[in-house]
C-alpha positions as CSV (number, residue, x, y, z in Angstrom):
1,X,-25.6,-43.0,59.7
2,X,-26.3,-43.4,56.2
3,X,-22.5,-45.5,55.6
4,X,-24.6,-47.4,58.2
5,X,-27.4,-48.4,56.4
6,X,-27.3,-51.0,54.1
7,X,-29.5,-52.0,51.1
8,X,-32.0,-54.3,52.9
9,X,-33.3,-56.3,49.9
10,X,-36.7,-56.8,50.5
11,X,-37.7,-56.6,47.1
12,X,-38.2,-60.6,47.5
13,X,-39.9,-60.7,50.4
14,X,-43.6,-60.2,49.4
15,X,-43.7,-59.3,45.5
16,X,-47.6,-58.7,45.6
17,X,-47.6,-55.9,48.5
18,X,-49.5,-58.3,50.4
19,X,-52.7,-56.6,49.1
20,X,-52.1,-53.0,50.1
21,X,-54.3,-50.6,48.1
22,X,-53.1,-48.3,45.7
23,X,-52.5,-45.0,47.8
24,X,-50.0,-47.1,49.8
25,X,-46.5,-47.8,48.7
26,X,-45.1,-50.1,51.6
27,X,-45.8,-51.0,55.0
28,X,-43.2,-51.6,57.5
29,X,-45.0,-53.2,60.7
30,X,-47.8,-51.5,61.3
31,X,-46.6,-48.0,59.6
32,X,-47.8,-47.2,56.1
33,X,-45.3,-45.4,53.5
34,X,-48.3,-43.4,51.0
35,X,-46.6,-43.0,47.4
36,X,-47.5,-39.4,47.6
37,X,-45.2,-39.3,50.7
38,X,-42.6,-41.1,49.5
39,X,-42.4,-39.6,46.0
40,X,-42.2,-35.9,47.9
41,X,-39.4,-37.7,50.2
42,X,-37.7,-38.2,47.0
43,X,-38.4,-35.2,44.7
44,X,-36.9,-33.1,48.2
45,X,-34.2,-35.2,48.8
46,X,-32.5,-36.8,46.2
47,X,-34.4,-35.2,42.9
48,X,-34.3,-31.8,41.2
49,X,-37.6,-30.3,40.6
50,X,-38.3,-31.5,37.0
51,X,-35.6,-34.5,37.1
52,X,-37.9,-37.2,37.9
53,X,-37.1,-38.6,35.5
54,X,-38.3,-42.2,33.9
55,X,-37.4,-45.8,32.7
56,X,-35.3,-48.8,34.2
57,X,-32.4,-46.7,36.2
58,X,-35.1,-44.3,37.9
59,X,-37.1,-47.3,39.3
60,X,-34.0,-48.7,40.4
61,X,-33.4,-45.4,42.3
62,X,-36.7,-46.1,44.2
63,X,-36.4,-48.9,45.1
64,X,-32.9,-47.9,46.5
65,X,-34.5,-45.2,48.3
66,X,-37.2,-47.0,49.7
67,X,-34.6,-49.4,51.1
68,X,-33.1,-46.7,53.4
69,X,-36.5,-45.5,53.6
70,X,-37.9,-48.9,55.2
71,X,-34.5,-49.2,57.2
72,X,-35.1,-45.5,59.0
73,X,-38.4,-46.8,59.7
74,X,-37.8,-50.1,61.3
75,X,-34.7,-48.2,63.2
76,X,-37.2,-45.5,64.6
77,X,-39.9,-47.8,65.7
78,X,-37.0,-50.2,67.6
79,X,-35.6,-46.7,68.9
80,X,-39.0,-45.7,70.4
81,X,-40.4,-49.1,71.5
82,X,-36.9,-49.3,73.7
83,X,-37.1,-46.1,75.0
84,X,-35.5,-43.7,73.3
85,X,-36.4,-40.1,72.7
86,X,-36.0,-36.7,70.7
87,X,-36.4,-33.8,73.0
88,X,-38.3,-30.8,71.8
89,X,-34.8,-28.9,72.3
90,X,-33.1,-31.4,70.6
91,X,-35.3,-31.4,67.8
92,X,-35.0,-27.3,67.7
93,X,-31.3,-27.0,67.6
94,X,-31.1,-29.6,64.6
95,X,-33.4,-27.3,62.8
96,X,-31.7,-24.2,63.7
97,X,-28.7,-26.0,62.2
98,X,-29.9,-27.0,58.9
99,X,-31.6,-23.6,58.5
100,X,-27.9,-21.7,58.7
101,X,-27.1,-23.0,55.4
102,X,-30.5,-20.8,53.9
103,X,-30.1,-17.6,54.7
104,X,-33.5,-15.4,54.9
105,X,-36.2,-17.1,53.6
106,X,-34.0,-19.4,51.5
107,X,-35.1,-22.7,54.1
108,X,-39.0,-21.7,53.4
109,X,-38.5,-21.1,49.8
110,X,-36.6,-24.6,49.3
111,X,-39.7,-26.5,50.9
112,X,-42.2,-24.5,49.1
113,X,-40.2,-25.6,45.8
114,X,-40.5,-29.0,46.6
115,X,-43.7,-29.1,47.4
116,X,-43.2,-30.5,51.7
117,X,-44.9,-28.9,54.4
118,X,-42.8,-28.0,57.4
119,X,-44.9,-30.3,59.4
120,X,-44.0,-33.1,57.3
121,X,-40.5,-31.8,56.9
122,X,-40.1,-32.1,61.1
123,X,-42.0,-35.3,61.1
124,X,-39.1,-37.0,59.0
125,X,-36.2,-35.2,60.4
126,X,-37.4,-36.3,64.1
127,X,-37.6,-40.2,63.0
128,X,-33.9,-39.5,61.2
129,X,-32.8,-38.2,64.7
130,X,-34.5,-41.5,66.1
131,X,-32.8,-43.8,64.1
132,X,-29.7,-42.1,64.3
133,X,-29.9,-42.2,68.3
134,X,-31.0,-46.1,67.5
135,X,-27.8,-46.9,65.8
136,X,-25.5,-44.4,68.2
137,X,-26.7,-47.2,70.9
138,X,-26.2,-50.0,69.5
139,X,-22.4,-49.6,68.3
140,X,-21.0,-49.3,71.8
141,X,-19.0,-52.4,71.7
142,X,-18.2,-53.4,75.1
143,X,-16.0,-56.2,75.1
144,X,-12.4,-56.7,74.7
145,X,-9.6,-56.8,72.1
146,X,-6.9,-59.1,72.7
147,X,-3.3,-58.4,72.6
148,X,-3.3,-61.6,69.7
149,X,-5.6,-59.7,67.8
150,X,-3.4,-56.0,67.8
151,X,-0.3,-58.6,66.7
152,X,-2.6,-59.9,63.8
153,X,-3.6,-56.6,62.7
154,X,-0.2,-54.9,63.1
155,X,1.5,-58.0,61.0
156,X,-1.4,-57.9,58.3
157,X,-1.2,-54.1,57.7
158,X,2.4,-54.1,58.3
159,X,2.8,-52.4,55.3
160,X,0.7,-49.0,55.9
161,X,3.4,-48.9,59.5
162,X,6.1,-48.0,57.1
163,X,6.8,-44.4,57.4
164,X,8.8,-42.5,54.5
165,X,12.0,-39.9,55.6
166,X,10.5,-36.9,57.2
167,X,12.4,-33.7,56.8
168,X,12.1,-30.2,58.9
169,X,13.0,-27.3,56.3
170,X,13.1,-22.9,56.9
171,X,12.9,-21.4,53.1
172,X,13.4,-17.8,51.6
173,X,11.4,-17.3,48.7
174,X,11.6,-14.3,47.0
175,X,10.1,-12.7,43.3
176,X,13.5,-12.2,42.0
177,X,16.2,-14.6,40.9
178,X,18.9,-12.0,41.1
179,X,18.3,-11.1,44.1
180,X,17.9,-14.4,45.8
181,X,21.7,-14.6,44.7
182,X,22.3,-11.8,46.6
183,X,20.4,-13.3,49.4
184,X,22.7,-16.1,49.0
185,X,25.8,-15.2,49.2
186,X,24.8,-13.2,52.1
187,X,24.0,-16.8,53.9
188,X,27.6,-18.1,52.9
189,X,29.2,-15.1,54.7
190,X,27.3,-16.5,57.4
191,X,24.6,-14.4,58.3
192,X,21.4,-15.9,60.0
193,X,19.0,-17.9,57.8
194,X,16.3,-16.8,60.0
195,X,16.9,-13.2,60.2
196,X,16.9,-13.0,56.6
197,X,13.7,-14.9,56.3
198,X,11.8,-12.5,58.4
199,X,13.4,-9.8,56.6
200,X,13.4,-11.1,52.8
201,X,10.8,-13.9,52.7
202,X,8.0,-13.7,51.1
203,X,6.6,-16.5,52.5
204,X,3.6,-16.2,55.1
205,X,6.0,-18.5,57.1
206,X,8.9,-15.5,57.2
207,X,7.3,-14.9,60.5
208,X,8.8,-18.3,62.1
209,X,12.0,-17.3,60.5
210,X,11.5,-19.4,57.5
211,X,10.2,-22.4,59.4
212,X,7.9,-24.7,56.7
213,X,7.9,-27.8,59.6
214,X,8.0,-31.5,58.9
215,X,6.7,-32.7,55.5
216,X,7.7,-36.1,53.5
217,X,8.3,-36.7,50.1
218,X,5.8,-35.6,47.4
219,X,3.7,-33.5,49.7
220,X,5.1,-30.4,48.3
221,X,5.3,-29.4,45.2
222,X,8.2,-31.3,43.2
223,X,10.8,-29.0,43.8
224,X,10.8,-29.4,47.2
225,X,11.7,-33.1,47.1
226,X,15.2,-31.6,46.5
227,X,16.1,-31.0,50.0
228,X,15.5,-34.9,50.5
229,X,19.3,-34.8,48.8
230,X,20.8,-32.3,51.1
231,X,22.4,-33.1,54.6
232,X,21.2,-31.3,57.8
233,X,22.6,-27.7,58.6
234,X,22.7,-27.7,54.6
235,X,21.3,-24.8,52.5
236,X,20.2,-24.9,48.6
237,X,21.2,-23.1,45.7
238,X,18.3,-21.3,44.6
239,X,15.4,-23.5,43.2
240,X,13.4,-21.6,41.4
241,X,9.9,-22.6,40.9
242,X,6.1,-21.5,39.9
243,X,5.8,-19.4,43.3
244,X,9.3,-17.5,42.7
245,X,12.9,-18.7,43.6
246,X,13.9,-20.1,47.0
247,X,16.6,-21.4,49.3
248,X,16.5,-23.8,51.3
249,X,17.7,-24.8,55.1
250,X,17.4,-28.5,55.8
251,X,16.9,-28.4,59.7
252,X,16.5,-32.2,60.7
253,X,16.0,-35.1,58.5
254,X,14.3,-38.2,59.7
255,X,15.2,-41.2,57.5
256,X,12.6,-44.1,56.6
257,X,11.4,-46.2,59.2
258,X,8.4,-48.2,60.9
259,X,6.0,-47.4,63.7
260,X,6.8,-49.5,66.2
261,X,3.8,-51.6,68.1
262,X,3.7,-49.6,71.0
263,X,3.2,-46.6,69.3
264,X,0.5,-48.3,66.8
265,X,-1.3,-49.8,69.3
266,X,-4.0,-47.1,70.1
267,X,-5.3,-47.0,66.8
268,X,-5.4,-50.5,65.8
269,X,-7.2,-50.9,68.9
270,X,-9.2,-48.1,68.1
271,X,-10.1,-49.4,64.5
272,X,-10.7,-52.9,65.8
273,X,-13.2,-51.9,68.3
274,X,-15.2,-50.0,65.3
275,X,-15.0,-53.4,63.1
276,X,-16.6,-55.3,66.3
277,X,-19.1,-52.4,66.5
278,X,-20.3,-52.7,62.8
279,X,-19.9,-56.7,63.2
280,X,-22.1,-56.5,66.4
281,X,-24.4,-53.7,64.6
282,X,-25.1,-55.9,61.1
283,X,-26.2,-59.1,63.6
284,X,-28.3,-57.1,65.4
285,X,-30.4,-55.0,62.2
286,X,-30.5,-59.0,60.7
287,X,-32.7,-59.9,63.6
288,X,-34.4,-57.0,63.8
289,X,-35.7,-57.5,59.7
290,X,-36.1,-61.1,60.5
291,X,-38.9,-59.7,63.1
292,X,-40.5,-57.2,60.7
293,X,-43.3,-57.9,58.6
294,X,-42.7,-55.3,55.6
295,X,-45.1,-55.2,52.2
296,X,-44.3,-53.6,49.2
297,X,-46.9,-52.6,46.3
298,X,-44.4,-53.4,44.1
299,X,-47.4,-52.3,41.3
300,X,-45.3,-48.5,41.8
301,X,-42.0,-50.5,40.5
302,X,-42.9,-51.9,36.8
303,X,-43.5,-49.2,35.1
């Protein structure tokens, strides 16, 4: 959710807090953000106890935070006035989760370090599950996606439809350049590549006879690239490199070529349905701060 969220910018909205007293950093609608509550948000969060830190870039680092802080807020209030819930279960198994990563009392020592009760701890983790569930609904685009525009896109991107040669490869690798020879000229008297794999191979692939699958160019180390110069039902010489010297069987080669349409299509209607969703999802948080009435004490901010 938090790609979701965007920096709302309501440092211009109302630059004297509209009033709000001291104790109180921001109020979004009718829900008050204490500085207290906020700055522990923050030290537990984002800050390492005794980083807080000071000057120009950490109030800009506030007001950041507040931004998501206000946006969770106004996305938790829309979630509950239209309905939507976080179960008690729900709630429990999201906790259960975060406390695998502490093992012991590792989860209890953390909040007691940065000085959050567990109530409080819940409180926020239930209105991140809110907002979350908020957002979830709203990006269900329902409409439809032209053919036209899966043309447009295919054309515009036509350049990331290119695919490089693909090439299917077996390999022996062994510790020993001498006796990879060996292992060699055994293979030109025409014994099995993949018998001697299994047998010689010290690769955790000796097991599939050799078998490395279908890789391109430049996703193996460099010495690889060399069976993109052999022919299939070719072997190497041996190559040696960093893990030891190997030979080579060049199964199938698949020369450069471009995904056609039909075979694009799926995910370029996939990935234009999630650009509608956002597109659907920015008009509808804009109304949604249009609505709210949000103060900041923006006394907390100048110094």
């Amino acid at each position: 959710m938090s790609l979701l969220l965007l920096a709302i910018g309501f440092w211009g909205c109302d630059p004297l807090g509209g009033g709000l007293p001291d104790p109180i950093l921001a109020q979004v609608n009718q829900e008050q953000i204490g500085v207290d509550e906020f700055d522990r948000e923050l030290k537990e969060v984002i800050l390492e106890p005794g980083k807080e830190g000071k000057g120009e870039g950490y109030r800009d680092l506030k007001r950041a935070y507040l931004d998501q802080v206000i946006e969770r807020k106004l996305l938790a209030q829309e979630a509950r006035r239209v309905g939507i819930r976080v179960s008690p279960e729900e709630l429990n198994q999201a906790i259960l989760e975060i406390k695998r990563d502490y093992p012991g009392k590792g989860f209890d020592e953390r909040l007691s370090l940065k000085g959050v009760t567990l109530e409080e701890w819940k409180g926020r983790l239930e209105e991140k599950l809110l907002a979350e569930k908020m957002v979830r609904s709203v990006l269900q685009f329902q409409g439809e996606v032209s053919e036209k525009e899966v043309m447009e896109y295919y054309e515009t991107h036509r350049p990331s439809f290119q695919l490089g040669p693909k090439v299917r490869v077996r390999q022996i690798v062994v510790a020993d350049g001498e006796e990879a020879i060996q292992i060699l000229k055994r293979l030109k008297k025409g014994e099995r590549f993949e018998k001697l794999a299994q047998e010689k191979s010290l690769g955790p692939e000796k097991t599939k006879g050799g078998d490395l699958g279908t890789f391109g160019q430049g996703e193996k180390p460099a010495e690889f690239d060399q069976v993109f110069r052999m022919e299939a039902g070719t072997i190497s010489d041996v190559i040696k490199s960093p893990y030891g010297y190997h030979i080579f069987k060049l199964e199938e080669k698949v020369e450069a070529g471009e995904i056609p349409l039909g075979e694009a299509k799926p995910g370029i209607l996939q990935e234009l349905r999630r650009k509608k969703e956002q597109e659907e999802y920015q008009r509808w948080i804009k109304d949604v701060r249009k609505k709210a009435s949000v103060k900041i004490n923006s006394k907390w901010f100048r110094s």
